[in-house]
C-alpha positions as CSV (number, residue, x, y, z in Angstrom):
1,X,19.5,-2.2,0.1
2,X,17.3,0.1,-1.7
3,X,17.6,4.1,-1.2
4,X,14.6,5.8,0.4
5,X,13.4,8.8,-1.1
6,X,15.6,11.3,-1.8
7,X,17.5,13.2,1.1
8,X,15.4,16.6,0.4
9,X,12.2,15.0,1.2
10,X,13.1,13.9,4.8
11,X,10.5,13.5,7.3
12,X,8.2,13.4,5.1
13,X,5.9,10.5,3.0
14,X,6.2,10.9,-0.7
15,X,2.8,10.8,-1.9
16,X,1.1,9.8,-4.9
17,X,-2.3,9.5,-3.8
18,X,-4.4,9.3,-0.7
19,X,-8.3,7.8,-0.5
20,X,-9.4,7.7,3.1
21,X,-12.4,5.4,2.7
22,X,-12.3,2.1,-0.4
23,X,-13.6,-1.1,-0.1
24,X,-11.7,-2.2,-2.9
25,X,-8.5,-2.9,-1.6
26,X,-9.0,-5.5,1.1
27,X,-11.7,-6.5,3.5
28,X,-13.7,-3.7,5.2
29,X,-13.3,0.6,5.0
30,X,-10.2,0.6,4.5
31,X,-7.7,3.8,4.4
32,X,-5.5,3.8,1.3
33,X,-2.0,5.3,0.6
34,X,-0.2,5.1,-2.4
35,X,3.7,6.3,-2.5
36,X,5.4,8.1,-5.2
37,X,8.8,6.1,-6.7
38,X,9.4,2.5,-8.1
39,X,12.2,0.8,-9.6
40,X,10.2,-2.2,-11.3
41,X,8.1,0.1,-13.8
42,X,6.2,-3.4,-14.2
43,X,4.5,-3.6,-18.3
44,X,1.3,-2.7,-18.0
45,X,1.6,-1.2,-14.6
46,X,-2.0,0.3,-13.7
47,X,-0.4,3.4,-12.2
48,X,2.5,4.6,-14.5
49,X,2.5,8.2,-13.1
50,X,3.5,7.0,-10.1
51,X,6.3,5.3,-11.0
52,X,9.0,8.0,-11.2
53,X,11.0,9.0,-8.2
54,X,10.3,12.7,-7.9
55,X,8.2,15.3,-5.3
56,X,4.7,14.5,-5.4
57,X,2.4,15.6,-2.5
58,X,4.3,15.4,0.4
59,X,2.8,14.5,4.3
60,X,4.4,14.5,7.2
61,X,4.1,11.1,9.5
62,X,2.1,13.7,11.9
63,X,-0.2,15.1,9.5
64,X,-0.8,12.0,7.9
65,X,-1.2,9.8,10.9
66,X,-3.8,12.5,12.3
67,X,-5.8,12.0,9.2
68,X,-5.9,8.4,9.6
69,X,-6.8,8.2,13.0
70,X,-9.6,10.8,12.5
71,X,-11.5,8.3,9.8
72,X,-13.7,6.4,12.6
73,X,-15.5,4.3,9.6
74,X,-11.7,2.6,8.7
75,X,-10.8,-1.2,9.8
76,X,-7.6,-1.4,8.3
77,X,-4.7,0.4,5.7
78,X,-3.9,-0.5,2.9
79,X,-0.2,0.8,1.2
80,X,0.5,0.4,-2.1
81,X,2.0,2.8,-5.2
82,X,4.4,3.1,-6.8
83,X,6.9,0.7,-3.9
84,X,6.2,1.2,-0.1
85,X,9.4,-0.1,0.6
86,X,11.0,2.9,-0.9
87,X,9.7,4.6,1.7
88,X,9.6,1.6,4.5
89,X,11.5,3.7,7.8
90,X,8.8,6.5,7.0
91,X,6.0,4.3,6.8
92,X,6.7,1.8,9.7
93,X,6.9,5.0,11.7
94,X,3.9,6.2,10.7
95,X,2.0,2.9,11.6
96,X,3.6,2.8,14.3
97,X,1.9,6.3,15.5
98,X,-1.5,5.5,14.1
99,X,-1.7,2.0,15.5
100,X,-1.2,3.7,19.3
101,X,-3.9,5.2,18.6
102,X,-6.1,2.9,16.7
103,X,-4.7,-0.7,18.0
104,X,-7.0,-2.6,15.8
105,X,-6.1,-1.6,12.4
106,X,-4.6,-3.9,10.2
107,X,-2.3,-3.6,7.3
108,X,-1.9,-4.5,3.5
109,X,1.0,-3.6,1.8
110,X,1.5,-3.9,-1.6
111,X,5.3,-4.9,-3.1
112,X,7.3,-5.4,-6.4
113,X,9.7,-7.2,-4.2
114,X,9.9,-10.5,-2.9
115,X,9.1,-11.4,0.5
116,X,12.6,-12.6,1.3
117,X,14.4,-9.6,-0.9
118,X,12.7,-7.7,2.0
119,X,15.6,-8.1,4.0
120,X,17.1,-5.7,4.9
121,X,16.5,-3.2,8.6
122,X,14.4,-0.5,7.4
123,X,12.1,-3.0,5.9
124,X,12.0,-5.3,8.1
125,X,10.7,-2.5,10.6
126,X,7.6,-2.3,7.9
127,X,6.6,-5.9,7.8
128,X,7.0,-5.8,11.5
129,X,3.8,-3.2,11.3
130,X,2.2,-5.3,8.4
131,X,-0.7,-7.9,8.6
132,X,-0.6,-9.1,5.1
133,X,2.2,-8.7,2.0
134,X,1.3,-9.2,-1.3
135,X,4.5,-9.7,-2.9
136,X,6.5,-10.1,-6.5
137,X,6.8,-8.1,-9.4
138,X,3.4,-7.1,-11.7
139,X,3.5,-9.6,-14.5
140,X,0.7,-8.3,-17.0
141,X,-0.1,-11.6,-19.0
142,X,-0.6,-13.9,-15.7
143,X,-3.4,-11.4,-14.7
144,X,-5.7,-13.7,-13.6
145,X,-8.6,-11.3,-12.5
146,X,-9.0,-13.2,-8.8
147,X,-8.4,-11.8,-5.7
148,X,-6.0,-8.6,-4.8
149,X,-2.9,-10.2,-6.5
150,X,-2.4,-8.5,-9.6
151,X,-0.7,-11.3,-11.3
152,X,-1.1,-14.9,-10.3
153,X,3.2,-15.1,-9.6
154,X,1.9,-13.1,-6.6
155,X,2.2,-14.4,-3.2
156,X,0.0,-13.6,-0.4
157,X,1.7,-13.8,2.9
158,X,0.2,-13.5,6.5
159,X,2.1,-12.0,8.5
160,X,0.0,-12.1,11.6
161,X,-3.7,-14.2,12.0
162,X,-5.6,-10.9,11.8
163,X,-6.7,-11.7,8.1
164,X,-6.6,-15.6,7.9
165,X,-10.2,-15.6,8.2
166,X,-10.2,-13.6,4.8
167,X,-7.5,-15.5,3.3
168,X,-9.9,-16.8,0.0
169,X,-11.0,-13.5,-0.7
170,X,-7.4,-11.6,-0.5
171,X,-6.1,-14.9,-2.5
172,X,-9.0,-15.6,-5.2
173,X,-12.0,-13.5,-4.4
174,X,-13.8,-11.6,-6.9
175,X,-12.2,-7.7,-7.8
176,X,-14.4,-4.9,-7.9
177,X,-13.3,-1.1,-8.7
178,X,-14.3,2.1,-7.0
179,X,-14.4,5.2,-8.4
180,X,-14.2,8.4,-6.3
181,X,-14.3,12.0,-7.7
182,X,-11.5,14.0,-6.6
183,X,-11.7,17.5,-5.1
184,X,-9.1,19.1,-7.4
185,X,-11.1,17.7,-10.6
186,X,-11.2,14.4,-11.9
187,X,-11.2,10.9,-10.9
188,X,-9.3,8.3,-8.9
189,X,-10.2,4.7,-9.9
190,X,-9.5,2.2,-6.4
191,X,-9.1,-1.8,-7.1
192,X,-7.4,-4.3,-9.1
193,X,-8.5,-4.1,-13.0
């Protein structure tokens, strides 16, 4: 079983980046959360500064649920990083609390990790709060450029029907990029290249 984030960061989400409104990353406004930490560091991984396990910006579930829930435009999350299920108690809790609220959000979550590597209780509670997986390891030269799989060793899995009618699209749609101007400075570029 994989460690969460480190012992000092308890409570809280480990965040690499926040955008509360893409249409990039699955079908719809859609809120997206990227976590700090993985273990695959994947070649040609499109976020490489969010690959090592250290502080970031860190949320609590509260904080960050409230911001959810206050984006009325939103049909769905969508979780990627760095590796969710790093973080997966933290993150099942917080969907938990934001789908109270907002029932008829669905989730996409991203993962290095094999559906049935996703064993074990803390993940488990994730994929309980999980529409759709995309799973397996980044694998830079089977970058196929269709639909939100990075790599075509990827699996789609649908977890609940809430996305079926979708299903092309998430499995070999057409990609498109955002890019959203950040308030610190800079840019944050949303999609699959």
């Amino acid at each position: 079983m994989p460690n969460d984030i480190p012992q000092n960061l308890s409570g809280l989400i480990n965040i690499a980046e926040l955008c509360p409104s893409s249409e990039a990353l699955g079908p719809g406004k859609r809120f997206v959360i990227w976590v700090q930490g993985c273990p695959f560091e994947c070649k040609g991984c499109i976020a490489p500064d969010w690959i090592p396990f250290r502080k970031a910006h860190t949320m609590s579930i509260e904080e960050l649920a409230e911001r959810i829930v206050a984006e009325p435009e939103i049909c769905g999350l969508t979780i990627s990083g760095g590796e969710p299920f790093m973080q997966a108690s933290r993150l099942a809790t917080l969907l938990r609390k934001v789908k109270a609220q907002r029932p008829s959000l669905n989730v996409i979550t991203f993962s290095g990790f094999r559906i049935n590597q996703l064993n074990w209780q803390d993940a488990l509670a994730l994929l309980a709060e999980t529409d759709v997986l995309i799973a397996g390891l980044f694998v830079e030269k089977l970058n196929n450029g269709r639909g939100l799989k990075g790599s075509s060793n990827q699996t789609v899995h649908f977890l609940t029907p809430s996305l079926l009618p979708f299903k092309e699209e998430l499995e070999n749609g057409q990609r498109g990029l955002e890019f959203h101007l950040r308030v610190e400075g800079g840019h944050l570029m949303v999609g699959i290249p």
